[in-house]
C-alpha positions in Angstrom: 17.1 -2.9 -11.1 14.3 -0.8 -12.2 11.5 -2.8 -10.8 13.7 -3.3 -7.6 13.6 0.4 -7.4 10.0 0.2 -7.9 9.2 -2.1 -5.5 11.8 -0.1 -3.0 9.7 3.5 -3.4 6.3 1.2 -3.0 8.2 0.1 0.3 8.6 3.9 1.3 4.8 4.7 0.3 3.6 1.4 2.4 5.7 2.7 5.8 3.9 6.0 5.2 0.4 4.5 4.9 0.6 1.6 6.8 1.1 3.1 10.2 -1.8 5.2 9.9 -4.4 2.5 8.0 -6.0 2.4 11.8 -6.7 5.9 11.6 -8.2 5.8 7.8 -10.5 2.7 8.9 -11.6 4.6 12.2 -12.4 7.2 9.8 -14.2 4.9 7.1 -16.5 3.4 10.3 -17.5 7.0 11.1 -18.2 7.8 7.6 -19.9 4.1 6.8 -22.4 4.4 10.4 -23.1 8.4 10.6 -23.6 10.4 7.6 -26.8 10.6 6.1 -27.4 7.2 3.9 -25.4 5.7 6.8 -26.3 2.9 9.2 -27.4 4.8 12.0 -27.3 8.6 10.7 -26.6 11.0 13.4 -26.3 14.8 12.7 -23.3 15.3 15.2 -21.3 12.4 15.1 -21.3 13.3 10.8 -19.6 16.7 11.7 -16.6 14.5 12.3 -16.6 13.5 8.9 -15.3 16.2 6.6 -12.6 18.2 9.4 -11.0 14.2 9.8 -10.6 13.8 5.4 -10.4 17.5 5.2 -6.7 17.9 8.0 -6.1 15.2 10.6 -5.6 12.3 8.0 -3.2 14.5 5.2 -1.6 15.4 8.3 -1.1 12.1 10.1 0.3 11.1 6.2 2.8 14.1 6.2 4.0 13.1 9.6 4.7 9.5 9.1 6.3 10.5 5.7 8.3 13.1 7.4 9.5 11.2 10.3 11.0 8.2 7.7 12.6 10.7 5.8 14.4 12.5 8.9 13.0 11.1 12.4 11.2 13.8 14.8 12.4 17.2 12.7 11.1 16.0 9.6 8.1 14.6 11.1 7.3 18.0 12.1 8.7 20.0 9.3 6.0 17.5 6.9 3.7 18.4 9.0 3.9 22.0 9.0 4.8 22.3 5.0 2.0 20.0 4.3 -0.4 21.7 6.3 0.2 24.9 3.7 -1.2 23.0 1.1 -4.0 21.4 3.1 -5.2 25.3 3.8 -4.1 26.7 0.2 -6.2 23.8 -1.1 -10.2 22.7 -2.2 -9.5 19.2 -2.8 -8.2 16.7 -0.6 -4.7 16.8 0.4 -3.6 12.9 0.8 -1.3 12.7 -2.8 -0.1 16.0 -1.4 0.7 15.0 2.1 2.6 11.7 0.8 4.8 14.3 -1.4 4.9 17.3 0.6 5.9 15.3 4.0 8.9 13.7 2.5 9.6 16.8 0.6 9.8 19.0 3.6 11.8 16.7 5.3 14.5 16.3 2.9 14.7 19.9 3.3 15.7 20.1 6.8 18.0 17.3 6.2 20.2 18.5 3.9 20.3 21.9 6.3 21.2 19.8 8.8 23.6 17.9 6.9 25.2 21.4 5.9 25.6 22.8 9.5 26.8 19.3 11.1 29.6 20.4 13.4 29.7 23.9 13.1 27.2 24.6 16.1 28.8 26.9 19.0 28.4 25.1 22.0 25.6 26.0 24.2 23.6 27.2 21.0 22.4 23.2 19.8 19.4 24.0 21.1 18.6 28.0 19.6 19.8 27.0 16.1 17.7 23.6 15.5 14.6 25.0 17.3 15.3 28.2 15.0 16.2 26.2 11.9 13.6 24.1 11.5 11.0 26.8 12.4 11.9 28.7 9.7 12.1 26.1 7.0 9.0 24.8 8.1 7.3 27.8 7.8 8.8 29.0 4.4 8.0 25.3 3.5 4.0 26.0 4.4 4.5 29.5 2.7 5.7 28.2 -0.4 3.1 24.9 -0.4 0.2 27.3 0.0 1.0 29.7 -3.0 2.9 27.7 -5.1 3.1 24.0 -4.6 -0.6 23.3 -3.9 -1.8 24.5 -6.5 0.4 22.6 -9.3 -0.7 19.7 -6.8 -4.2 20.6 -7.1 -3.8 20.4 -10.6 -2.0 17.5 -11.3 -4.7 15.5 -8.7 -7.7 17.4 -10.4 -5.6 15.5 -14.2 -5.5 12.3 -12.6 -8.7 12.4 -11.2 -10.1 13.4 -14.2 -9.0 10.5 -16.4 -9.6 8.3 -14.2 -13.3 9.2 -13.7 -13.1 9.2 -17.4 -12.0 5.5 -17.4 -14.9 4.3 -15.4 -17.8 6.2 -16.8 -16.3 4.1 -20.1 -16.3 1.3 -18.5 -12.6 0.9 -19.0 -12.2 0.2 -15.3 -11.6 -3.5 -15.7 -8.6 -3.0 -18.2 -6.3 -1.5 -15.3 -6.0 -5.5 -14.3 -3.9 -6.1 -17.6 -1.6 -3.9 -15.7 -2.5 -4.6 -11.6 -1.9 -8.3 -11.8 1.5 -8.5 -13.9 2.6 -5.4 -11.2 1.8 -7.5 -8.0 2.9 -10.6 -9.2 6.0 -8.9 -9.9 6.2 -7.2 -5.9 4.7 -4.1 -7.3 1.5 -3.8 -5.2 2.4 -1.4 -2.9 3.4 1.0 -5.5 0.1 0.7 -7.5 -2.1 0.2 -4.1 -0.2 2.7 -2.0 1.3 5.1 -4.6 -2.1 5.3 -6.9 -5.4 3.7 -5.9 -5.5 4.5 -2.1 -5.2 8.4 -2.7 -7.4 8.2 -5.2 -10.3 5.9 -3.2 -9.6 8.3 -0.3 -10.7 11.3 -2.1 -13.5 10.0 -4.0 -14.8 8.1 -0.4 -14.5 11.5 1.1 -16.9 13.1 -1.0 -19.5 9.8 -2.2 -18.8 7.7 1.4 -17.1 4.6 -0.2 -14.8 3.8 -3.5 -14.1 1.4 -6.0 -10.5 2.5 -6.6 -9.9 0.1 -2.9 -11.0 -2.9 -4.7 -8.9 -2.5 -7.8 -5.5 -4.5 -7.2 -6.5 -6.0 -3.8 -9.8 -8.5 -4.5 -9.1 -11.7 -3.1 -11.5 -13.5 -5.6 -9.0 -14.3 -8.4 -6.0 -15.5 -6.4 -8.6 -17.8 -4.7 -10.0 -19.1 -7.9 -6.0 -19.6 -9.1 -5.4 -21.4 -5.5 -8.5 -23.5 -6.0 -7.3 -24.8 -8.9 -4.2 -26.1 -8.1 -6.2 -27.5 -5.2 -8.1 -30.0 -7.5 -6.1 -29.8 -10.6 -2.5 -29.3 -9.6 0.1 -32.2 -9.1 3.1 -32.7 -6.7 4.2 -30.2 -4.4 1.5 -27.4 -5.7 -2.0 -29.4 -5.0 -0.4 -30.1 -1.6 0.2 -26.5 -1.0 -2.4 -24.8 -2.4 -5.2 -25.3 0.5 -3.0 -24.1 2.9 -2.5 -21.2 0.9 -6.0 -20.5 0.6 -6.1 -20.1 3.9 -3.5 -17.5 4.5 -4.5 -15.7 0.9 -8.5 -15.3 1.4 -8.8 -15.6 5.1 -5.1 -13.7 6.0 -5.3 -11.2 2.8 -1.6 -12.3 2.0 -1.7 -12.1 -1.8 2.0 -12.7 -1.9 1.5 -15.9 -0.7 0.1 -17.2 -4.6 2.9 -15.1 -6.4 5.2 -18.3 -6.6 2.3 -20.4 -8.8 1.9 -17.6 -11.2 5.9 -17.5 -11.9 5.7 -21.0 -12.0 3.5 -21.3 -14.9 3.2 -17.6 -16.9 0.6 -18.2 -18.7 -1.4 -18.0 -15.5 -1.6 -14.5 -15.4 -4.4 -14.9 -18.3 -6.5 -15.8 -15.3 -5.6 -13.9 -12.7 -6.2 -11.1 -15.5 -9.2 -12.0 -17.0 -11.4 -12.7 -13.4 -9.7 -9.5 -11.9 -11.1 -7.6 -14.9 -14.8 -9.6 -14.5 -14.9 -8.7 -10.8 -14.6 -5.2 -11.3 -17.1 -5.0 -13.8 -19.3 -6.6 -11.6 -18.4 -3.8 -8.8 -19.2 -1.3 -11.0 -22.4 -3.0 -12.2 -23.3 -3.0 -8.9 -22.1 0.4 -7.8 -20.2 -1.2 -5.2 -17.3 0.1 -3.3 -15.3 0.1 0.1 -15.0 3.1 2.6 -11.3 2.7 3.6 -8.4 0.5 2.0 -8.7 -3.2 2.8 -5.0 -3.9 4.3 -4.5 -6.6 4.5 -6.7 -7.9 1.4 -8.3 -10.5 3.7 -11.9 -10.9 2.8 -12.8 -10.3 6.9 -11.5 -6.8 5.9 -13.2 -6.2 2.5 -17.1 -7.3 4.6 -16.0 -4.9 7.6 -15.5 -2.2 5.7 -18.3 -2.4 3.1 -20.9 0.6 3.6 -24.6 -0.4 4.1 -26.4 -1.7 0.7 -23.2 -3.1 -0.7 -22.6 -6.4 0.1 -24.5 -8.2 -2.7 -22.3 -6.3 -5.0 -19.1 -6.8 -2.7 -19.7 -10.6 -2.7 -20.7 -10.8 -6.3 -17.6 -9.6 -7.7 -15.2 -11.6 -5.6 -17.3 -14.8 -6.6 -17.4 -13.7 -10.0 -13.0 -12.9 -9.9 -12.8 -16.7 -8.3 -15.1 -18.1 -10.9 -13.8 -17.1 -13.9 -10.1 -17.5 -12.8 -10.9 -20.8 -11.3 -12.3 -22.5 -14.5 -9.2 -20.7 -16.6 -6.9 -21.8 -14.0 -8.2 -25.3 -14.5 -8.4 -25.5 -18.3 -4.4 -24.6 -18.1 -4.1 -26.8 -15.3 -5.7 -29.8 -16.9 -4.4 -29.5 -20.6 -0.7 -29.4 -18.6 1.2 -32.9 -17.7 3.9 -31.4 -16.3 4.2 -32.1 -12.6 5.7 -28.9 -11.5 7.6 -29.6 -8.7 11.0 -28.2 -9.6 9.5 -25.4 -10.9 7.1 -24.1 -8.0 10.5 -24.5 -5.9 12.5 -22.2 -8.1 9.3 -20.0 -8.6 9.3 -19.4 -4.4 12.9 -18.7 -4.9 12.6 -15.9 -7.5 9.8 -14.7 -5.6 12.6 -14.7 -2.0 15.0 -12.9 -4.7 12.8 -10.5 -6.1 11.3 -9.0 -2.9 15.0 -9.1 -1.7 16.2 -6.1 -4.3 13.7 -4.0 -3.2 14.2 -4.5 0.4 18.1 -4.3 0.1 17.1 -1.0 -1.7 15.5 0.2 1.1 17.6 -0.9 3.4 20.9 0.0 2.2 21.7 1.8 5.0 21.9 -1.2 7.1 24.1 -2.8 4.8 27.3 -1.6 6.9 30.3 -3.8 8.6 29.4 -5.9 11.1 31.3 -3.7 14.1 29.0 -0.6 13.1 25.9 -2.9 13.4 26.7 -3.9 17.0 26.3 -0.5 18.4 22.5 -0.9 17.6 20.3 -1.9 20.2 17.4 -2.3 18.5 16.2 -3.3 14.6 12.6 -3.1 13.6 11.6 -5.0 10.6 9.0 -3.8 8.3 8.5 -5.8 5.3 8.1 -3.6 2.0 6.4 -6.4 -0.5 3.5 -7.1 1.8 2.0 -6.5 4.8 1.9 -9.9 6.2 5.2 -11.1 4.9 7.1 -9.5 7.6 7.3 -12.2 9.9 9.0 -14.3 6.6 11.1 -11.7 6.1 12.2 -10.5 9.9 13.5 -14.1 10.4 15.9 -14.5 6.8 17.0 -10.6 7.8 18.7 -12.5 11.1 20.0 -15.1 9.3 21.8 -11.9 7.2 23.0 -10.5 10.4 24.5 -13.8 12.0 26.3 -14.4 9.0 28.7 -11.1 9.6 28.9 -11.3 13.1 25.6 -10.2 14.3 24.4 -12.2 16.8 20.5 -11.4 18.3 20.6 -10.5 22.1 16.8 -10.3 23.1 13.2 -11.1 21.7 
């Protein structure tokens, strides 16, 4: 339950960030073409740089976190109570927009929760407008003298050991902890919830980041796909190519989850060639200027700033190297054919992204007469991006089975 609560808050984080990625990459072009050591440097187009990092991103983040949390009023009310800490603030508010949104949200819910029904008529209008005015504002208020700056703080810690890690050269042991979490339907928590903030900031102020390439290089679940390709047996080797192709070409990393649960001990791999690619990033100084979402390798080359890509390629050949030859030595020293077990291992993979999703979901989890009054059900998937589809069509299955039947396209 506790990694399906997990994987259910790494849901919430992903429909905050997700909506906006378009608006993060538009800004990682900008930054990648026009500032100084830029492709094409231009003196204007870089003023757009720093005000875009600096409020329209946190903000777009506060919004989107707002608006799950309580539709249009706490949209706005994130917006406002975010924007206290944006101004109160020297540092980069995007950790603080994905708490502060929410946060500011909540609030007006629970007012609204506590004045349900009690409205005069006639007066709907004066006390919501009024209402949510006034939080908002003692929201910004309070973000802007006493919020931001714990923020601040607690951004400057993590920052700080972080930084810390890599001028070690610790970097590469965060993948004893990366791969277990994804494998496990934890990669929007870690991706979303830790290394996106943190690869924003430090892009804002160097132009590009390694904390993108992380958890989401696409080398070591090709090397791992690769070898079942040649090495595998039964239903796996049949599988695997096709899986390439919607892993390294699509960036769905869920897609190899099932072959890891099928045989454990090839996490070692996935471990050990995660770890060697980001070793080779950092050798290289390499890094991305927005999040890769999906982790396709089209999107890692698109958004790779000028004078990267030797060190971009090198460490996803070196991650599908290194877990490749692993992969194979397990692979090849293993009789079993492996069948049953991938079959089972795509089932507990089904079931595990399921808790998390009924998690999040919970509130659609109602009788099946409540359900018909709704017109309309979108489906976003919380365990990956470009599961959804997977996912949309077993959610109608759910519905049909209590009564639900689907009435349009």
């Amino acid at each position: 339950m506790n990694r399906a609560k997990l994987q259910a808050f790494g849901g919430f984080l992903t429909a905050m960030v997700i909506p906006n990625m378009g608006a993060f990459i538009a800004w990682g072009f900008i930054t990648a073409l026009f500032i100084p050591t830029g492709w094409i440097p231009n003196e204007g187009f870089n003023e757009l740089v720093a005000p875009m990092v600096k409020y329209m991103l946190p903000m777009m983040l506060a919004y989107s976190g707002g608006k799950l949390v309580h539709g249009e009023r706490g949209a706005i009310a994130g917006c406002v109570g975010t924007f206290g800490l944006i101004v109160g603030s020297e540092v980069n508010m995007f950790l603080g927009a994905m708490i502060m949104g929410p946060l500011s949200a909540w609030c007006v819910k629970q007012f609204d929760r506590l004045i349900d029904g009690k409205i005069p008529a006639g007066f709907e209008m004066v006390v919501n407008n009024f209402s949510l005015g006034i939080i908002a504002m003692i929201l910004s208020l309070c973000s802007y003298a006493a919020i931001g700056p714990v923020i601040e703080f607690a951004n400057e810690m993590i920052t700080s050991m972080i930084t810390s890690l890599v001028k070690t050269g610790f970097l590469p042991l965060l993948s004893v902890v990366n791969e277990p979490a994804k494998v496990l339907f934890l990669n929007n928590v870690i991706d979303q919830g830790v290394y996106y903030p943190l690869g924003m900031q430090q892009a804002a102020e160097a132009g590009k980041s390694i904390f993108f390439m992380v958890a989401s290089n696409p080398g070591a679940g090709l090397g791992l796909l690769l070898a079942f390709s040649f090495f595998g047996k039964g239903n796996s080797k049949k599988t695997a190519p096709g899986a390439i192709i919607i892993h390294f070409l699509g960036g769905i990393h869920e897609i190899y989850f099932p072959y890891v649960l099928m045989k454990p001990l090839m996490i070692f791999p996935m471990i050990i060639g995660s770890a060697c690619g980001i070793m080779v990033f950092e050798f290289f100084g390499a890094g991305l200027v927005a999040g890769p979402s999906p982790g396709s390798i089209f999107a890692y080359l698109a958004l790779t700033p000028r004078g990267n890509f030797i060190g971009i390629l090198a460490g996803v050949v070196t991650a599908t190297v290194i877990s490749f030859l692993l992969a194979s030595l397990i692979l090849k020293t293993n009789k079993d054919n492996g069948d049953e077990k991938l079959e089972k291992s795509i089932e507990k993979s089904k079931a595990m992204k399921q808790e998390g999703k009924d998690l999040l979901a919970s509130s659609l989890q109602t009788e099946a007469e409540a359900l018909k009054d709704i017109a309309y059900i979108a489906f976003a998937c919380d365990a990956g991006l470009g599961s959804s589809a997977l996912g949309a069509t077993a959610f109608k299955k759910r519905l049909q089975k209590i009564g639900v039947e689907k009435n349009s396209t």
